[in-house]
DRENDO-1510 file (C-alpha; in Angstrom, 1 decimal, always signed):
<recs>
REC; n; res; u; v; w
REC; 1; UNK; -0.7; +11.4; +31.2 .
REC; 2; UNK; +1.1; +8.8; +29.5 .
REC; 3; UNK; +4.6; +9.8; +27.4 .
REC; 4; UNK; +3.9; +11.0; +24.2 .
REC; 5; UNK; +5.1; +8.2; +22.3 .
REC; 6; UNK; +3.7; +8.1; +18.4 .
REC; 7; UNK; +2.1; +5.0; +17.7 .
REC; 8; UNK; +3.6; +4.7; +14.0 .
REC; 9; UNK; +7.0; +3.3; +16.1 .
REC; 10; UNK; +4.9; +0.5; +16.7 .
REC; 11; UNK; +3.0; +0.4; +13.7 .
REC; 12; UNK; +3.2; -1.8; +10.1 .
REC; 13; UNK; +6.4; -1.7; +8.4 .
REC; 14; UNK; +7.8; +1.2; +5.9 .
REC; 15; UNK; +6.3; +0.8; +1.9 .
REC; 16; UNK; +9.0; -1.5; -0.3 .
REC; 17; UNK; +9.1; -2.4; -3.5 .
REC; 18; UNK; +6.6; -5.4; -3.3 .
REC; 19; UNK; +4.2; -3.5; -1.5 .
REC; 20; UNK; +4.1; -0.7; -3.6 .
REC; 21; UNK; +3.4; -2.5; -6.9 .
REC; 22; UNK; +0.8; -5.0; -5.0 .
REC; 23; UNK; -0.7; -1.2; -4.0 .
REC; 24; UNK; +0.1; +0.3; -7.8 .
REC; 25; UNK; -1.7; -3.3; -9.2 .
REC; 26; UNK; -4.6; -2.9; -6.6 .
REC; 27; UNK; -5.1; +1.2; -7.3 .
REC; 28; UNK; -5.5; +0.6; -11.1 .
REC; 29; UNK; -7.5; -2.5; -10.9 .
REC; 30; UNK; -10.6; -0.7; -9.1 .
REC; 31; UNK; -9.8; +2.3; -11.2 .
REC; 32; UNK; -10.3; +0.1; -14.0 .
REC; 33; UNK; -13.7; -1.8; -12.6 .
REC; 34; UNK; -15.5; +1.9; -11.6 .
REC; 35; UNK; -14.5; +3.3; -15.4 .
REC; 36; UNK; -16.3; +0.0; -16.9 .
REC; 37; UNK; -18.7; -0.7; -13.9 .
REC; 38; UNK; -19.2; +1.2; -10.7 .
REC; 39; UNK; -20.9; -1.3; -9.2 .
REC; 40; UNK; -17.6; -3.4; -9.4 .
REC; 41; UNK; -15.6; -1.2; -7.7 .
REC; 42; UNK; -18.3; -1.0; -4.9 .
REC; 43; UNK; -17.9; -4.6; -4.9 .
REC; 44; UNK; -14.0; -4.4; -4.5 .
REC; 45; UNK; -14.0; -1.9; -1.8 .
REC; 46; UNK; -16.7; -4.4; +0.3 .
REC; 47; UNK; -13.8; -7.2; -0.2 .
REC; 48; UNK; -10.8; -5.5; +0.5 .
REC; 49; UNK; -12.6; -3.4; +4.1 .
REC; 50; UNK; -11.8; -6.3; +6.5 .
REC; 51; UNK; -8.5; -7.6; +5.1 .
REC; 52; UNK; -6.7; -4.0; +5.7 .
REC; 53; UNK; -3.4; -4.0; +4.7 .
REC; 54; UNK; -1.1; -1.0; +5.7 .
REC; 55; UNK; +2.5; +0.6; +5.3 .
REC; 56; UNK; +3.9; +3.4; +5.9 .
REC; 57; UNK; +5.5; +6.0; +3.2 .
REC; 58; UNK; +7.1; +8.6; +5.7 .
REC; 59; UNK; +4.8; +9.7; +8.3 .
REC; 60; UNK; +2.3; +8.4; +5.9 .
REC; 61; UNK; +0.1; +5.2; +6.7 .
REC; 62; UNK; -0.9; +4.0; +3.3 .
REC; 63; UNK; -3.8; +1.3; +3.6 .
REC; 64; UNK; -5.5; -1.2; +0.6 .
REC; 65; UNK; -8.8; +0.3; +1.7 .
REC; 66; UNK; -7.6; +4.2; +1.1 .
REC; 67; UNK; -5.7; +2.7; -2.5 .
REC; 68; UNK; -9.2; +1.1; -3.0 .
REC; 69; UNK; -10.9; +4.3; -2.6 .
REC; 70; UNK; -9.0; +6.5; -4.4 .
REC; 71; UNK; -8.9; +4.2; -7.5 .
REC; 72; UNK; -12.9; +4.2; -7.1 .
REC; 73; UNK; -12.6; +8.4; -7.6 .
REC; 74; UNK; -10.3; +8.3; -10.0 .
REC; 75; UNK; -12.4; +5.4; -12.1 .
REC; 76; UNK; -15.7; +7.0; -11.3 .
REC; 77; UNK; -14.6; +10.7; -12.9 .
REC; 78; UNK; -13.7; +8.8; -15.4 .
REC; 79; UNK; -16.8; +7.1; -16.0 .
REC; 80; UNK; -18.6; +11.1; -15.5 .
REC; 81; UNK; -16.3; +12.3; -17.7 .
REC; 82; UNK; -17.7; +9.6; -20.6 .
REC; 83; UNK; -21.0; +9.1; -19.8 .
REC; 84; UNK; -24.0; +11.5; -19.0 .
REC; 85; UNK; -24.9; +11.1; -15.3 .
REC; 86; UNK; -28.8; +10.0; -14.8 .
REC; 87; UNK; -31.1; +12.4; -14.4 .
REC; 88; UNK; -31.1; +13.6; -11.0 .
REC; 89; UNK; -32.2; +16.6; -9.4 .
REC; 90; UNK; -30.7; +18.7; -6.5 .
REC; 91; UNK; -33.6; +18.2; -4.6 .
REC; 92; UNK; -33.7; +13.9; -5.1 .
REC; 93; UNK; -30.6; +14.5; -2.8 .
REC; 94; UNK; -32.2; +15.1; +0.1 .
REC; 95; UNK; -31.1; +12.1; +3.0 .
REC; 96; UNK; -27.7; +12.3; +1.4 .
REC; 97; UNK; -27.5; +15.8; +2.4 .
REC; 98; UNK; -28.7; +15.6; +5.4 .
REC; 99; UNK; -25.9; +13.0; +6.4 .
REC; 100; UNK; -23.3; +15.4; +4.3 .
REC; 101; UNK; -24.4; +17.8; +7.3 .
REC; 102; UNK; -23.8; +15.2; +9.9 .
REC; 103; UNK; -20.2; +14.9; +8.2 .
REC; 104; UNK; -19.8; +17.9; +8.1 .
REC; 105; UNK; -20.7; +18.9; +11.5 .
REC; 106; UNK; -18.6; +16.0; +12.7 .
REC; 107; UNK; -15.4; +16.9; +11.0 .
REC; 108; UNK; -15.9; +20.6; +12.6 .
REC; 109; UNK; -16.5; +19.8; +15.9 .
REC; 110; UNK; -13.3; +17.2; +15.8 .
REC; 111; UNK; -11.2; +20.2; +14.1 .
REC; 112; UNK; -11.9; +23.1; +16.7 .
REC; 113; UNK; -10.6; +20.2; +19.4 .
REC; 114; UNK; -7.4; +20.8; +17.9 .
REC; 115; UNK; -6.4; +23.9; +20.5 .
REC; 116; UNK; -7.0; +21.6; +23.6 .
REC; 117; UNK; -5.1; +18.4; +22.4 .
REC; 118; UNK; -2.3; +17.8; +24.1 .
REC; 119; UNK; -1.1; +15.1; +21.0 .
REC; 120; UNK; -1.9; +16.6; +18.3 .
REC; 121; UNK; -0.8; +13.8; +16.3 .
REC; 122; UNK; -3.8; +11.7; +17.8 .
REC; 123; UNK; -5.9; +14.7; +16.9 .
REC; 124; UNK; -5.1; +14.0; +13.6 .
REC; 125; UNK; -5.6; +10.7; +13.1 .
REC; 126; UNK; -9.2; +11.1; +14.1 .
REC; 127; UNK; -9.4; +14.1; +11.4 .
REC; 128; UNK; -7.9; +12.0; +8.9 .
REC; 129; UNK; -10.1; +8.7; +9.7 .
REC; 130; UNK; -13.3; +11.3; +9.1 .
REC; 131; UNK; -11.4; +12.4; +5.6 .
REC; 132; UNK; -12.1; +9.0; +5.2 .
REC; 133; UNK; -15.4; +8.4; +6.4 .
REC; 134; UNK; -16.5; +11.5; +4.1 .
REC; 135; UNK; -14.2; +9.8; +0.4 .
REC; 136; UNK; -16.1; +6.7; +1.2 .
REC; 137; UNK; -19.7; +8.2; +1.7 .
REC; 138; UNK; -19.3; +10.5; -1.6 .
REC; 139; UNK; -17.5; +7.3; -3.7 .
REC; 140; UNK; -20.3; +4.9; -2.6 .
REC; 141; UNK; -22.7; +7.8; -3.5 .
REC; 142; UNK; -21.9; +8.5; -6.9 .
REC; 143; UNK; -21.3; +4.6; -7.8 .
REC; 144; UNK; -24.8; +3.8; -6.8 .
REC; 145; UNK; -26.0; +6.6; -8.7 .
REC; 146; UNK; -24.3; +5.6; -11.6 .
REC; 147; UNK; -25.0; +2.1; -11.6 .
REC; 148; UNK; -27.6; +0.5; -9.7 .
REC; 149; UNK; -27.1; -3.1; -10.2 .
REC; 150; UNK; -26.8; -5.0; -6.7 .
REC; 151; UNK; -25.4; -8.6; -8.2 .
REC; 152; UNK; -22.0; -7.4; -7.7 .
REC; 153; UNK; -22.6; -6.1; -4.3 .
REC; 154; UNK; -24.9; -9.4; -3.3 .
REC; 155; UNK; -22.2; -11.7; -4.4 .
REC; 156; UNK; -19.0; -10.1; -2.6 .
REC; 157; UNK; -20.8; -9.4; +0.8 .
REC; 158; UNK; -21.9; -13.1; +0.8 .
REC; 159; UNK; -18.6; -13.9; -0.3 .
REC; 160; UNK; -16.5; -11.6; +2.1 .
REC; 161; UNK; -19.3; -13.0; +4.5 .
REC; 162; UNK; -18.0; -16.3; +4.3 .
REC; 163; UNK; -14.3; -16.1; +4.4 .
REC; 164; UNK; -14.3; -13.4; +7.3 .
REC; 165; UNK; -16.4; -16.0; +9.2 .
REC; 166; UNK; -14.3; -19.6; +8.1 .
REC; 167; UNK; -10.8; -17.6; +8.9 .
REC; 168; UNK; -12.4; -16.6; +12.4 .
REC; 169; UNK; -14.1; -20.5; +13.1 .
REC; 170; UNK; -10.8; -22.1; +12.2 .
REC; 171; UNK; -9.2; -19.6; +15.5 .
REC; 172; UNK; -11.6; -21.8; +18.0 .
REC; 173; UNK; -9.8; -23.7; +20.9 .
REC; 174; UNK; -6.3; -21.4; +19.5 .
REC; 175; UNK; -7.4; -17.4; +19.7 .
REC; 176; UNK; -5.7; -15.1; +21.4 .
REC; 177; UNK; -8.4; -13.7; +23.2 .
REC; 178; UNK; -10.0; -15.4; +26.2 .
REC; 179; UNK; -12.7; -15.0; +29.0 .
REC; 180; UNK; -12.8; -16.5; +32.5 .
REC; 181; UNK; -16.3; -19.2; +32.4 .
REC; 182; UNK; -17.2; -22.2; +35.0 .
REC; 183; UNK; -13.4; -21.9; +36.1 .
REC; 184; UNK; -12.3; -22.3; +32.4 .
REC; 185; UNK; -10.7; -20.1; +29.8 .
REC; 186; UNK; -13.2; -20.1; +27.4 .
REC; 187; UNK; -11.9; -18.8; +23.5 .
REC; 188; UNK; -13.0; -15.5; +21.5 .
REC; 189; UNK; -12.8; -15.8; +18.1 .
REC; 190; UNK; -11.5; -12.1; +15.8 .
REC; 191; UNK; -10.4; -13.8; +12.7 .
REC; 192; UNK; -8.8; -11.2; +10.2 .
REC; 193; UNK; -10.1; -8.6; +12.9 .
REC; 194; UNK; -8.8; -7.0; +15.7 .
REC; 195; UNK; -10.7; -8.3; +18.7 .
REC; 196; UNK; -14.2; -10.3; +19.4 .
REC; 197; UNK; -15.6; -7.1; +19.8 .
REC; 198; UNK; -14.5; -5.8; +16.6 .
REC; 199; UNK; -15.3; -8.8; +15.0 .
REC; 200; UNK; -18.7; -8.7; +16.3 .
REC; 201; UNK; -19.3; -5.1; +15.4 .
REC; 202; UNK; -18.7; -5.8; +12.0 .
REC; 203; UNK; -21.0; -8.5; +11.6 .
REC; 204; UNK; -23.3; -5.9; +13.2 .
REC; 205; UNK; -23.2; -4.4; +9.4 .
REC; 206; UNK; -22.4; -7.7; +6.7 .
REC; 207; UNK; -25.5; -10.1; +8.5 .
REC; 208; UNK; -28.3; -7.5; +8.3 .
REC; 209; UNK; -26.9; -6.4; +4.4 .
REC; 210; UNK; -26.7; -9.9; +3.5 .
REC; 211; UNK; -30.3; -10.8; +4.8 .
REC; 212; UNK; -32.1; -8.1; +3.3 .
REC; 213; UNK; -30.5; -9.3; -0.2 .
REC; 214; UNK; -31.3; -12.5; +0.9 .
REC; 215; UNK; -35.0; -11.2; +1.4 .
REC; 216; UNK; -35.8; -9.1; -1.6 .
REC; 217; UNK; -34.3; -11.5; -4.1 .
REC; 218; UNK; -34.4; -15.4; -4.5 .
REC; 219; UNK; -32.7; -16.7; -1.1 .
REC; 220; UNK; -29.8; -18.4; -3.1 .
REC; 221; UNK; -27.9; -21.1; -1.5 .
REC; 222; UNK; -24.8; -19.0; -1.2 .
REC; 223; UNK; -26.3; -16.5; +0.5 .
REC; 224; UNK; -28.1; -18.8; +3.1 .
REC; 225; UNK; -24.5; -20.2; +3.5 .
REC; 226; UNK; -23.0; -17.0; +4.4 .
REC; 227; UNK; -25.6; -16.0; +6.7 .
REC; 228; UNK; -25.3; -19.4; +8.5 .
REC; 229; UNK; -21.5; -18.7; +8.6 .
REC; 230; UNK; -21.8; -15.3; +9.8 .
REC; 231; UNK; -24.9; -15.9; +13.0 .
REC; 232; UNK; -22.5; -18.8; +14.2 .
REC; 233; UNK; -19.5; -16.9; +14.2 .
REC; 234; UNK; -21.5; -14.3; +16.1 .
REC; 235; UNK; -22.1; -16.3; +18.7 .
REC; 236; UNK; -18.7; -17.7; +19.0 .
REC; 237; UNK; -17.3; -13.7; +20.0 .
REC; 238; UNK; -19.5; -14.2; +23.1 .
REC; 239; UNK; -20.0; -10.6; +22.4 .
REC; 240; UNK; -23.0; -10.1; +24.0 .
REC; 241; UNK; -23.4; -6.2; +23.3 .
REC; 242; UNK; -23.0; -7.3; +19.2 .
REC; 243; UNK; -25.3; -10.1; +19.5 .
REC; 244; UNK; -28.1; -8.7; +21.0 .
REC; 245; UNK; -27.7; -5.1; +19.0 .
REC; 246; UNK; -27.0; -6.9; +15.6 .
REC; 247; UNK; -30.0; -9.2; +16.3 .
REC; 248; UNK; -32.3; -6.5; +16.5 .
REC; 249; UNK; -31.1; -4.9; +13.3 .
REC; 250; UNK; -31.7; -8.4; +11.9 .
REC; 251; UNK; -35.6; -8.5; +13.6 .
REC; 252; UNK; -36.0; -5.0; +11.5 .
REC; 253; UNK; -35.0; -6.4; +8.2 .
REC; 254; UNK; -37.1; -9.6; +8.7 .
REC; 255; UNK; -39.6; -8.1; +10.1 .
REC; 256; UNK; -40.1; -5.5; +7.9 .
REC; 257; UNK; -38.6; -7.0; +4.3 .
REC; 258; UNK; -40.4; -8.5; +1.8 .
REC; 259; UNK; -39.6; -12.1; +0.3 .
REC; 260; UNK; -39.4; -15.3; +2.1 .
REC; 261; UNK; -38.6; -15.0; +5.7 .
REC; 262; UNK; -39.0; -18.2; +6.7 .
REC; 263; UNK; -35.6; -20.0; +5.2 .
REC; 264; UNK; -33.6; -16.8; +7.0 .
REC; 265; UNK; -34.8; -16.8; +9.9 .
REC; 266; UNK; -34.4; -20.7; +10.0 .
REC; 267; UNK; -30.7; -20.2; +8.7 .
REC; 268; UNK; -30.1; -17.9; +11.1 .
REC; 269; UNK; -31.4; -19.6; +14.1 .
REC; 270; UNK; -30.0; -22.9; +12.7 .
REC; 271; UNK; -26.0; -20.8; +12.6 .
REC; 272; UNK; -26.6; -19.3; +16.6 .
REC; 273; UNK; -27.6; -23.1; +17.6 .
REC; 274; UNK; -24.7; -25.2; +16.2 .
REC; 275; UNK; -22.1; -22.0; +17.4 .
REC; 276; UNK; -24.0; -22.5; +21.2 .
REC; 277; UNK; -23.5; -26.5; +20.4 .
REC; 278; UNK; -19.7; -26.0; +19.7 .
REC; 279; UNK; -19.2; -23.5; +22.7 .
REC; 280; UNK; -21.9; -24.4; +25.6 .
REC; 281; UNK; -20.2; -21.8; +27.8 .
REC; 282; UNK; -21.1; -18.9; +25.3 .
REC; 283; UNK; -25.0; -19.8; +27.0 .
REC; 284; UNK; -23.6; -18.7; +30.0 .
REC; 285; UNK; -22.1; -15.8; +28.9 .
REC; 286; UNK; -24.3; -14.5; +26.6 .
REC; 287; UNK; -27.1; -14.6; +29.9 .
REC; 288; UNK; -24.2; -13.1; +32.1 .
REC; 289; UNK; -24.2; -9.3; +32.8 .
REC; 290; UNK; -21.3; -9.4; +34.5 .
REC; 291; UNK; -17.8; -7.9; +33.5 .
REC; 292; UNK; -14.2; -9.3; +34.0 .
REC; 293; UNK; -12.2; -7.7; +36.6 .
REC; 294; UNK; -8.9; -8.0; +35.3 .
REC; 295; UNK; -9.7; -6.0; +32.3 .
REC; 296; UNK; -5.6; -5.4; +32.2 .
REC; 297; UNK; -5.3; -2.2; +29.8 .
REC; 298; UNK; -8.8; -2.9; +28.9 .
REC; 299; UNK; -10.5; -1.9; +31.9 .
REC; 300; UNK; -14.4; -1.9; +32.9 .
REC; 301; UNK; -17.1; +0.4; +32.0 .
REC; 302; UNK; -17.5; +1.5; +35.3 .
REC; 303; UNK; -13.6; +2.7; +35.4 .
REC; 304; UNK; -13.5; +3.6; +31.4 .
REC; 305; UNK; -17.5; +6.0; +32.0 .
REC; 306; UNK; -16.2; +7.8; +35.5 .
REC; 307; UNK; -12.7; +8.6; +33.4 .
REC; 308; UNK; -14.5; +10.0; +30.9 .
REC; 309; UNK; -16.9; +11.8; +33.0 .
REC; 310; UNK; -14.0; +13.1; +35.2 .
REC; 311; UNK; -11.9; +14.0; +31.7 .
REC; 312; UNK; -15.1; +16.1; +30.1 .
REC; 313; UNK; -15.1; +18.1; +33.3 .
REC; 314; UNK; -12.1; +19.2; +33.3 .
REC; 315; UNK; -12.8; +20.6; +30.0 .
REC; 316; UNK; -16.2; +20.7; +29.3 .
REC; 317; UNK; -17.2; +22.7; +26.5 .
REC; 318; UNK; -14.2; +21.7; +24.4 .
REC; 319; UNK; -13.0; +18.2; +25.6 .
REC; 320; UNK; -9.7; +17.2; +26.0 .
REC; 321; UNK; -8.9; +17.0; +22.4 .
REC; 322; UNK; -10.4; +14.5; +19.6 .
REC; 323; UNK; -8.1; +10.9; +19.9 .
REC; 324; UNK; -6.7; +11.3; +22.8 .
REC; 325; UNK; -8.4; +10.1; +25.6 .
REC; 326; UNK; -7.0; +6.9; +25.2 .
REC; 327; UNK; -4.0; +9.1; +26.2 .
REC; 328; UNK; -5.2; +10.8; +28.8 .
REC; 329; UNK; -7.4; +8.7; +30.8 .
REC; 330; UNK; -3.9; +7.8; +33.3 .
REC; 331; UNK; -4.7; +11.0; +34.8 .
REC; 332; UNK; -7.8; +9.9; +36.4 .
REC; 333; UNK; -8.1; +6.2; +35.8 .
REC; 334; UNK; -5.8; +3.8; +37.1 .
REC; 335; UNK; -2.4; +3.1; +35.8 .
REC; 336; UNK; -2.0; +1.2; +32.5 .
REC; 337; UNK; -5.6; +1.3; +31.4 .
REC; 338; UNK; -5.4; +2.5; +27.9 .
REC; 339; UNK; -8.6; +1.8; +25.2 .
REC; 340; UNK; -11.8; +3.6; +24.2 .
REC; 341; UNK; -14.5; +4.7; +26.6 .
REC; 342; UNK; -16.3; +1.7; +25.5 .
REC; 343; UNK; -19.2; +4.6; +24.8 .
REC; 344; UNK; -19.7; +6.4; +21.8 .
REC; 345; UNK; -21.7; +9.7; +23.0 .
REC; 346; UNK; -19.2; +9.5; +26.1 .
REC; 347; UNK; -16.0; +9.4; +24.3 .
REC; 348; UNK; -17.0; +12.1; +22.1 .
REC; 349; UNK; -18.4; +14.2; +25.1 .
REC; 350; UNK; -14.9; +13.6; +26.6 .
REC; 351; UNK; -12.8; +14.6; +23.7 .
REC; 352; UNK; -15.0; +17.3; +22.1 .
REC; 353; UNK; -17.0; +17.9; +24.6 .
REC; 354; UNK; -20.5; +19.7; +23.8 .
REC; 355; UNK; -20.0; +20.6; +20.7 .
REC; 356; UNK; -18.5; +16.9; +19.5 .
REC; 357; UNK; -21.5; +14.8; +21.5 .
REC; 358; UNK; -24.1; +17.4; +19.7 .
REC; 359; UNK; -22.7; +15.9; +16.0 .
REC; 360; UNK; -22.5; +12.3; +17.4 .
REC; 361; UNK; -26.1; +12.8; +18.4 .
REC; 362; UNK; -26.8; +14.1; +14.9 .
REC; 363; UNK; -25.3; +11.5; +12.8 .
REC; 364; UNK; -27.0; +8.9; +14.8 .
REC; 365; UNK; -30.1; +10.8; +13.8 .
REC; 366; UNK; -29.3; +11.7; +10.7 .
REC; 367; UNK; -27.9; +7.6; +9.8 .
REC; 368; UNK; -31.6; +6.4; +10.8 .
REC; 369; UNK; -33.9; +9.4; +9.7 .
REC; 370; UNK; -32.3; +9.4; +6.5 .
REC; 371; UNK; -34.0; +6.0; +5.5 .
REC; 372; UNK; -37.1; +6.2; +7.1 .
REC; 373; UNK; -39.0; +6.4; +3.5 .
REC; 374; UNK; -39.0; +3.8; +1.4 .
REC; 375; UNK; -38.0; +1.1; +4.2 .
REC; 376; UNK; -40.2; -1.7; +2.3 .
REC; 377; UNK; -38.9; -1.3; -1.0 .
REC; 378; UNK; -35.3; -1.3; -1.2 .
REC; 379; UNK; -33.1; -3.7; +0.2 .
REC; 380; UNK; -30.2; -1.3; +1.3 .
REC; 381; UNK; -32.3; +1.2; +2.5 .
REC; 382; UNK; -34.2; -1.4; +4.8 .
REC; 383; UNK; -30.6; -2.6; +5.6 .
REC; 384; UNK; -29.1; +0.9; +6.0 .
REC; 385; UNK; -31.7; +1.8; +8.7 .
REC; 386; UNK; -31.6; -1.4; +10.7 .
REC; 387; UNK; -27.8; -1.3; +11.1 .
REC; 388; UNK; -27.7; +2.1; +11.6 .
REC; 389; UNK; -30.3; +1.9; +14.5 .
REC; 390; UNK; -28.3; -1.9; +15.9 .
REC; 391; UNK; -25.0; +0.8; +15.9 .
REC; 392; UNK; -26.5; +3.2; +17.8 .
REC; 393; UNK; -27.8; +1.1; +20.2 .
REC; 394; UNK; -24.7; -1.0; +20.5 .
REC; 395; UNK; -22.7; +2.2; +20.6 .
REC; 396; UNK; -24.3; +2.7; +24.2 .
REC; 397; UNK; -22.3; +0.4; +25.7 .
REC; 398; UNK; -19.2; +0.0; +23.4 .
REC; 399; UNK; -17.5; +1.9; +20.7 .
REC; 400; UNK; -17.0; -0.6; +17.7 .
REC; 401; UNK; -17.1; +2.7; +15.4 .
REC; 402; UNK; -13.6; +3.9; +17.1 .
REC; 403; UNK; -12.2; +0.6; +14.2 .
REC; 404; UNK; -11.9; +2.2; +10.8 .
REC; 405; UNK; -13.1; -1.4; +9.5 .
REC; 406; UNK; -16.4; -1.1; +10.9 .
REC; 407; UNK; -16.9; +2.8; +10.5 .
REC; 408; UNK; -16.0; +2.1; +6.6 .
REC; 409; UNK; -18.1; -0.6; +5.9 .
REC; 410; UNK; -21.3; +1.6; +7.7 .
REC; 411; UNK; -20.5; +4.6; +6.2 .
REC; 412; UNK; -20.2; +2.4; +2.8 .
REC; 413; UNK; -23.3; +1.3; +3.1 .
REC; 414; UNK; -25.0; +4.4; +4.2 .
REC; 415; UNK; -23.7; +5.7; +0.9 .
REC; 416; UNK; -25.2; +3.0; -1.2 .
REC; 417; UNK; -28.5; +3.3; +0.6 .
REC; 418; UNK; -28.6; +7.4; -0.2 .
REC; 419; UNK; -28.3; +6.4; -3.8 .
REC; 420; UNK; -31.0; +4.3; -4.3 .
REC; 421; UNK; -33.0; +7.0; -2.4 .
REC; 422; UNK; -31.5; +9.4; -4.6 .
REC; 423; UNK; -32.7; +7.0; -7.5 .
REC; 424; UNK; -36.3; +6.7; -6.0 .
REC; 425; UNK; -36.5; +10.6; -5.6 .
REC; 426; UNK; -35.5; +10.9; -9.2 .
REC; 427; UNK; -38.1; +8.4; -10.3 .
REC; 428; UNK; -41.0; +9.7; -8.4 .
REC; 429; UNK; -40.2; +13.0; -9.5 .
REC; 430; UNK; -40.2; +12.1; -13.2 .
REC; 431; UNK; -43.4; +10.0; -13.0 .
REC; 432; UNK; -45.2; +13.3; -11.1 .
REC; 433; UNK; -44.0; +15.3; -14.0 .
REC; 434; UNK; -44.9; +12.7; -16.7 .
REC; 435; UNK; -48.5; +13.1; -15.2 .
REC; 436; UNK; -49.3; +16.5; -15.2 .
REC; 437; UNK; -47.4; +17.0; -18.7 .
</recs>
């Protein structure tokens, strides 16, 4: 096992005086917008997600996303407080609850993993991260339910679409990141992101959302822009786990979305062409199966699945204790190698063991089961689904939910999508009622 060093040594710097008012400024700003309209604050918490910016108040990590969210609480109780809620029925509820469960059942299995973590610190940084998987469910929830207007939401995930994409393209032939091709180092664009991967992953989410706008409405220019912006990007990660998973949730909302499919699936196709024309290696990588074998801390997935494997059976019902296998994995793996397992259901089996994998297995579930209904009629619920079903695949053979960015944004949107099946529920109920009265 690696020393049991505290990552906050290494993390962002301790709150001052300029950070806290830009915090103060940003916490009453979305307060302000849920108060007058939720659907504004929903729109602010889609723009601030991949732009994180964190410091630390003690032992405290304080982030714009958590600021964001609680001003959308505090904004939304106060729009309750003023306003009678719409007239929704325990029972409408029904695929939100059944992802509360998954929430639920998550945050319990992560929380008995406590009494077999040897950092318990790591431990709770993974309860903490659900905390705020579960704010930012309920907040989308209850703002969708209060206010179903998607104008706000269309314009700042086309916008946040755009500039995510623009500050990544402007990193070619300078990122950081880089992979071995034809005997050249070939460049991997992340842009306000941490990694190709992660960058990838989270396109996984904004490209399906932003077609199935695209779809059910006019396709605007804007939107056609972003969604160029976003498939060429894409293709310049070379992630090839991201491509292929996010185009499949993108082949679900074409293929089952209503509207004009022909000028987004021209967009799109037109956005993956011109990235293969500015990076012809990405052809060759994105046809490659192979992995690099100098993975440095990274490692492969043959060395990152055995270590888990080998962890999980040293503890098998339990794990080895939630957020630290990253930790851990020196003790079977070789020296240095320090990441994810690079596989969702095997990282949780690792650190929870049997009890963990058997809620991983159930949100999956529960994420796509939830919005099986009404897949045709609703643009977030067709979205919701597709992304949710890309993510699970994808999460086979990496783990872009370990990055808060990309586990915000999905759980975001899963709560949007339970409101307007909330809504629907409400409104099938009523017309039921209206005809036999």
């Amino acid at each position: 096992m690696l020393f049991p060093i505290d990552p906050r040594i290494f993390g962002p710097p301790h709150l001052d005086g300029v950070s806290g008012a830009a915090f103060l400024l940003l916490l009453l700003g979305v307060t302000w917008l849920a108060a007058v309209r939720p659907s504004f604050a929903v729109a602010a918490l889609v723009l601030v997600d991949p732009f994180d910016y964190a410091r630390y108040l003690g032992t405290v990590q304080i982030t714009s996303e958590k600021v964001a969210v609680l001003g959308a609480i505090l904004g939304l109780a106060w729009f309750y407080a003023r306003r009678r809620p719409r007239n929704v029925a325990w029972r409408d509820v029904r695929s939100a609850r059944l992802l509360g469960v998954a929430l639920l059942a998550l945050i319990a299995a992560t929380a008995v993993t406590y009494f077999q973590a040897e950092l318990w610190w790591a431990w709770r940084d993974e309860m903490v991260k659900l905390q705020d998987d579960a704010a930012i469910f309920l907040t989308a929830l209850a703002a969708g339910i209060a206010d179903d207007d998607l104008g706000p939401l269309e314009r700042a995930a086309s916008t946040v679409l755009i500039l995510v994409s623009a500050l990544a393209i402007s990193e070619e032939g300078t990122a950081r990141s880089v992979v071995a091709m034809s005997g050249a180092l070939v460049p991997r664009i992340a842009g306000p992101l941490d990694g190709p991967n992660h960058l990838s992953g989270y396109l996984q989410i904004l490209i399906p959302l932003v077609a199935g706008l695209t779809l059910f409405g006019r396709p605007r220019v804007w939107l056609l822009i972003a969604l160029f912006m976003g498939s060429l990007t894409d293709v310049l990660t070379l992630s090839r786990n991201g491509l292929a998973c996010g185009a499949i949730a993108v082949a679900i909302v074409v293929g089952l979305g209503s509207g004009r499919r022909l000028p987004v699936i021209l967009t799109l196709f037109s956005g993956c062409a011109f990235g293969m024309a500015i990076q012809p290696e990405s052809l060759l990588r994105l046809g490659s199966t192979s992995q690099e074998q100098n993975a440095g801390t990274v490692g492969t997935r043959a060395i990152l699945w055995r270590a888990a494997y080998q962890l999980w059976r040293t503890h098998p019902f339990l794990g080895i204790g939630a957020g630290n296998f990253e930790f851990e994995i020196s003790r079977v793996g070789p020296a240095g190698v320090r990441t994810h397992a690079n596989d969702w259901y095997l990282q949780a089996l690792a650190e929870g063991g049997i009890p963990l994998l058997a809620a991983t297995l159930l949100t999956a579930y529960a994420s796509i089961a939830s919005f099986v209904r009404g897949l045709r009629e609703d643009p977030l619920v067709l979205s919701a689904f597709a992304v949710s079903v890309g993510l699970a695949l994808a999460s086979i053979l990496d783990y872009v939910l370990f990055y808060p960015k990309i586990v915000d944004a999905w759980w975001l949107l899963l709560g949007l999508a339970s409101a307007r099946q909330v809504l629907r529920a409400a409104r099938l109920r009523r017309g039921a009622a209206e005809d036999t009265g």
